[in-house]
NUPAMAR-601298 format. One record per residue (C-alpha): residue in one letter; x, y, z. Coordinates in steps of 0.25 Angstrom, whole numbers. Each point is the difference from the previous one (the first is absolute). Layout:
<pts>
 voro     X     Y     Z
    A     X     Y     Z
...
</pts>
This chain:
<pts>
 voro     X     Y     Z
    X    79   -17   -39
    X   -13    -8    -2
    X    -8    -9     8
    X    -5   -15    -6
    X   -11    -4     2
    X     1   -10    11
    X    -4   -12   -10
    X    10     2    -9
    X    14   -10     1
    X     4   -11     7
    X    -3    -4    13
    X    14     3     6
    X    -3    15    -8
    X   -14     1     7
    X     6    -2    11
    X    11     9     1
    X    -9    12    -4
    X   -11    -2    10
    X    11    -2     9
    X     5    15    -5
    X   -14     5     1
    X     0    -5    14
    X    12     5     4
    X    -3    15    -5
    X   -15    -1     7
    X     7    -5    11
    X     9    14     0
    X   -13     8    -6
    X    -7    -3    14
    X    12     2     9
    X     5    13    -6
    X    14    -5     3
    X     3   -13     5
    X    11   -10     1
    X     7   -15    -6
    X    -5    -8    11
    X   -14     6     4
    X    -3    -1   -17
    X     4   -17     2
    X    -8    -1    13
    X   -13     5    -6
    X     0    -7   -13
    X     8   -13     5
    X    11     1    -9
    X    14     1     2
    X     8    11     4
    X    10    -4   -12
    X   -11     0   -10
    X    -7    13     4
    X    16     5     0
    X     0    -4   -15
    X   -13     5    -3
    X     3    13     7
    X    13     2    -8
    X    -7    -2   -13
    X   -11     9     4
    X    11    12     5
    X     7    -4   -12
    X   -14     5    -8
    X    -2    13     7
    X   -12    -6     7
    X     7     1    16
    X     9     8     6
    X     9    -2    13
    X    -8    12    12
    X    11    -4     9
    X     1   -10    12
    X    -8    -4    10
    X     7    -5    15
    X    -7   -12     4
    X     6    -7    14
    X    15    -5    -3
    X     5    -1   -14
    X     2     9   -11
    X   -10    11    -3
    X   -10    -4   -12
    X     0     4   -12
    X   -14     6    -3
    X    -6     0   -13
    X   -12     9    -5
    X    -6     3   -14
    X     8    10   -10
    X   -12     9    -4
    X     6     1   -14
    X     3   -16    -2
    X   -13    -1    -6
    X   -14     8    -5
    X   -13    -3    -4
    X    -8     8   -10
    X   -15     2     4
    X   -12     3   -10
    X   -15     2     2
    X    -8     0   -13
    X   -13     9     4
    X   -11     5   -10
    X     2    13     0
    X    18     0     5
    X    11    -9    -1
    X     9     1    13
    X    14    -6     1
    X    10     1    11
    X    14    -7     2
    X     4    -5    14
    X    15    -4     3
    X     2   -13     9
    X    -6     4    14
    X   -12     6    -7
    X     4    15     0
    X    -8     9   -13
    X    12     4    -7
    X    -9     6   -12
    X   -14     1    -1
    X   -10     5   -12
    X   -14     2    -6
    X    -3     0   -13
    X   -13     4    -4
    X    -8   -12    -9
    X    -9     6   -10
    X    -4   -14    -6
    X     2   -13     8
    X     4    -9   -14
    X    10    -8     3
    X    10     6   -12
    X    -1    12     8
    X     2    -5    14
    X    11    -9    -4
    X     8    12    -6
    X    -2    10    11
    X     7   -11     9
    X    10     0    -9
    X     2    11     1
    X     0     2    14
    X    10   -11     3
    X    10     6    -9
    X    -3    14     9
    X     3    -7    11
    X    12    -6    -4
    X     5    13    -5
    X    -4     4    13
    X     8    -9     8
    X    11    -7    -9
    X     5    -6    13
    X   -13   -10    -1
    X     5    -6   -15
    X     5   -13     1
    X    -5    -1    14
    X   -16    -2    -5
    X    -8   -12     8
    X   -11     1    -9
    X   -14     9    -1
    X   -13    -2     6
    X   -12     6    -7
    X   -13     3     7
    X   -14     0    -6
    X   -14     0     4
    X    -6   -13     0
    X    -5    -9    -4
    X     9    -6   -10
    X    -5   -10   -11
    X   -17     1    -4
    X    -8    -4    14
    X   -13     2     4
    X     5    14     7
    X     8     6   -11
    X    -7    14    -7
    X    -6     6    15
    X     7    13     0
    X    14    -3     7
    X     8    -9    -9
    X     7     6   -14
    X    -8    -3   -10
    X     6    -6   -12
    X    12    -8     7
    X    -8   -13     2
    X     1    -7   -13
    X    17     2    -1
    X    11    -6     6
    X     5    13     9
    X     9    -6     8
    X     8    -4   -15
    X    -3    13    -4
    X     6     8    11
    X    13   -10     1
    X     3     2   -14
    X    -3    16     0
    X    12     2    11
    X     8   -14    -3
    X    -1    -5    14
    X    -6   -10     8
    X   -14     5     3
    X   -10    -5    13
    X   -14     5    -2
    X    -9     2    10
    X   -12     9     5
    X     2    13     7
    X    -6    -6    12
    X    11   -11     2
    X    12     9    -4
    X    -4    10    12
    X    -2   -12    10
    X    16    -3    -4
    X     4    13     2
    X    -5    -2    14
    X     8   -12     2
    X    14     8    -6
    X    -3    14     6
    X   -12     0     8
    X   -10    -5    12
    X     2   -15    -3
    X    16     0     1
    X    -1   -10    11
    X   -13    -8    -6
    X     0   -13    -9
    X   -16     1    -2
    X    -8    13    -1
    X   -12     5    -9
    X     1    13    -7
    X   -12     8    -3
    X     3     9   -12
    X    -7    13    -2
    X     2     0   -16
    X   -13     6    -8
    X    -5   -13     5
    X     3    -7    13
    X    10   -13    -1
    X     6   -10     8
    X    15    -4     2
    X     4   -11     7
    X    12    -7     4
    X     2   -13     6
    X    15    -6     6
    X     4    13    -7
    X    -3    -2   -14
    X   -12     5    -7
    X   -14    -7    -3
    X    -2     0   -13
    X   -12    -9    -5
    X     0    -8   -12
    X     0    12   -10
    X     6    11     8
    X   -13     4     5
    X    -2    -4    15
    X    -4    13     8
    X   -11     7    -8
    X    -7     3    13
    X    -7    11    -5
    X   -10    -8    -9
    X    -5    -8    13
    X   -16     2     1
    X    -3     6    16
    X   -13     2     7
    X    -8    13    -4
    X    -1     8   -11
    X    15     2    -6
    X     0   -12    -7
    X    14    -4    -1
    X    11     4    11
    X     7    11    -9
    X   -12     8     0
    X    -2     1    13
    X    16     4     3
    X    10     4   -12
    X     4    12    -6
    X   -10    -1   -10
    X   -11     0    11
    X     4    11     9
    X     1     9   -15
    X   -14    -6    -5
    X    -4     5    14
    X     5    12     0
    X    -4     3   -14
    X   -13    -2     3
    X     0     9    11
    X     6    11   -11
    X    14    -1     7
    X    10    -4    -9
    X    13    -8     4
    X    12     0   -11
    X    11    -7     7
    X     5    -3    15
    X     2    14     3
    X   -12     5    -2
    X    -6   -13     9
    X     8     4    11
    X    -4    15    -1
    X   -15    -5     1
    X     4   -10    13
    X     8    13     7
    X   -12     7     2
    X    -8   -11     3
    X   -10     0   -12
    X   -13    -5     3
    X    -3    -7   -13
    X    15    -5     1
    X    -3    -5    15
    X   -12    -7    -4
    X     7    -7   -12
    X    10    -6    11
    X   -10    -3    12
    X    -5   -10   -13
    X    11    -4    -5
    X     6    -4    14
    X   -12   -11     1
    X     4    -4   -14
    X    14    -2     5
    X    -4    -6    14
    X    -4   -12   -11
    X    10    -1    -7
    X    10    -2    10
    X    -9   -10     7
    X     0    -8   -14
    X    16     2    -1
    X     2    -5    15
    X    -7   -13    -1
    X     2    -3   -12
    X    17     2     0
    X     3     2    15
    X     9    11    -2
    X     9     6     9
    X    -6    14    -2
    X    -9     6   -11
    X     9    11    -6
    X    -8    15    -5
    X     7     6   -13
    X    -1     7   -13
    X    -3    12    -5
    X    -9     6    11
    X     6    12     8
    X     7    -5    14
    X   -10     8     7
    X   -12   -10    -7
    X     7   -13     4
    X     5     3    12
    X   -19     4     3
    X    -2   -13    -6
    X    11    -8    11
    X    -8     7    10
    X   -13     1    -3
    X    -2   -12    -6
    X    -7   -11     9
    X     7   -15    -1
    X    -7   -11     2
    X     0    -7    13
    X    -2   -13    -9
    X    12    -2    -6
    X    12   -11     2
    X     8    14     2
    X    -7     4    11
    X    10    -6     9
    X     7     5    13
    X    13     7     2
    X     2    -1   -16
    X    14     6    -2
    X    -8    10   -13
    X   -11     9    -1
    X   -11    -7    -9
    X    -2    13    -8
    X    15     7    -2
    X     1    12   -11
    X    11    -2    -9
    X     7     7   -12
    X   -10    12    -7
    X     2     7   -12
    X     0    -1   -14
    X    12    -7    -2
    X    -3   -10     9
    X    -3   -10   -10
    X    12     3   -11
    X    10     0    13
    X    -5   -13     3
    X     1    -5   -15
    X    15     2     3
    X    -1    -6    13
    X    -6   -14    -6
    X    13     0    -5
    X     9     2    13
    X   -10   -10     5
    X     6   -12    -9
    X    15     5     4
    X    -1     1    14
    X   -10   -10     4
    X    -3   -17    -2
    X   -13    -6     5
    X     1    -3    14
    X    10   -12     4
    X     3    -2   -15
    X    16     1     0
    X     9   -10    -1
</pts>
């Protein structure tokens, strides 16, 4: 089964399938819940949730867990997702690797893969995700027919700007219509999005913002992006390229932000002091013995940071300012700690129910999984106070 698009049909259709998709975020947040507490929180009947339940069971999306005894009466039927009634293909297009990873309904991995990427041109991208979709599917058999559709994650920015050829996006991709591309590659409805947004929505399926409607992501990629999600949905910017945090000029001598903190600068860094850092692995390696050069990179970066998230915070007032990517846990959770917030911020408030600085998800799939996550996000969730 296959999600529209939420412009598509009448308005009596639109408004049966946001009423669906509120009814399984409804069940999404819950884990299980019941008829009557679905009606209360979206202010619909208890007949038309029964219907839309019914429909829903009858696609393999819920499944009865049981009753629930509430006061007098007969015990509830509670309703939670079926794990297999849906999935989501995620793929992440770097310059060097082409990541994919299929997730069923409540946003467990059920296959994962890299592939590595000799050229970056798009005949050759588009058919190793071919491919890999067709793995997946071989894979899992349980997931065809059941598809929601495919979210494919890029570095940005998309489209010629002013920013485009600095070292972090994938060169050759500006001038084509990727989204087009990667639909008709896989025959299936495509949403196209920067790696730093597909990560901030895996933390809304799966991670530290589960119980948040507006956050900022900071996403270690080889640059330094930003996510952010407001009401629930993502902020996208006229062409797909709100976020690019990293090309914001700061005081001193780095230039632009991403200089100061990304993986890019900790390696240039490092190189310079004649240490070498291939991957994660190694990074980490460096931060358990407590490098000097690496220590003196992050004292650095961590002022770098400090602005950022003062620019985030006034600028969007979020609920926190979420640390993720591919930076070893060890790395983010110095940078939580060590990093100094300013005290002149609208999120410098009392008894705020979040950390300003929270780590999230880390690793390199962090980005592909939430490609597949931008997906789940669209069955699962509405804009807030949008059902009817």
């Amino acid at each position: 089964m296959v999600l529209l698009p939420l412009q598509q049909g009448s308005n009596a259709e639109r408004s049966r399938h946001r009423n669906r998709q509120a009814v399984l975020g409804q069940v999404h947040n819950a884990g299980a819940i019941g008829r009557a507490e679905i009606a209360r929180a979206l202010s619909l009947t208890t007949q038309t949730v029964s219907n839309i339940i019914a429909e829903l069971s009858q696609d393999g999306m819920l499944l009865e867990k049981g009753r629930l005894s509430v006061g007098r009466g007969q015990p509830a039927i509670q309703y939670a997702l079926n794990p297999e009634g849906g999935y989501a293909l995620g793929i992440e297009v770097r310059p060097d690797a082409v990541f994919g990873a299929l997730l069923d309904l409540v946003g467990r991995p059920v296959t994962t893969e890299r592939v590595t990427l000799p050229q970056t041109d798009p005949e050759i991208v588009l058919g190793h995700i071919a491919d890999i979709y067709a793995r997946a599917l071989k894979a899992a058999p349980m997931a065809r027919g059941r598809m929601l559709g495919a979210g494919v994650v890029m570095p940005g920015p998309f489209g010629l700007t002013g920013i485009a050829g600095m070292g972090s996006d994938l060169i050759g991709w500006q001038e084509v219509d990727a989204e087009a591309l990667f639909a008709e590659a896989i025959e299936m409805p495509v949403v196209l999005s920067n790696d730093a947004n597909a990560a901030a929505m895996a933390e809304r399926i799966n991670g530290a913002a589960q119980d948040m409607t507006s956050y900022a992501y900071l996403y270690f990629g080889a640059g330094l992006g930003l996510g952010l999600v407001h009401g629930g949905q993502l902020v996208r910017g006229a062409y797909g390229n709100a976020g690019e945090i990293g090309h914001i000029p700061i005081p001193g001598a780095h230039g632009k932000l991403e200089d100061a903190v990304s993986r890019l600068s900790v390696q240039r860094h490092m190189h310079a002091a004649g240490k070498d850092i291939r991957d994660i692995n190694a990074l980490d390696a460096f931060f358990d013995r407590r490098d000097p050069d690496l220590m003196a990179w992050l004292d650095t970066a961590s002022d770098a940071l400090g602005q950022a998230v003062s620019i985030v915070e006034n600028l969007f007032d979020p609920q926190a300012v979420i640390l993720g990517g591919a930076m070893p846990d060890a790395v983010l959770d110095h940078f939580v700690t060590h990093t100094t917030l300013p005290s002149l911020s609208v999120s410098n408030r009392p008894n705020a129910p979040h950390p300003r600085l929270i780590r999230g998800a880390s690793g390199r799939m962090t980005a592909t999984l939430g490609a597949a996550a931008l997906i789940l996000n669209r069955a699962l969730s509405l804009p807030v106070s949008h059902a009817h």
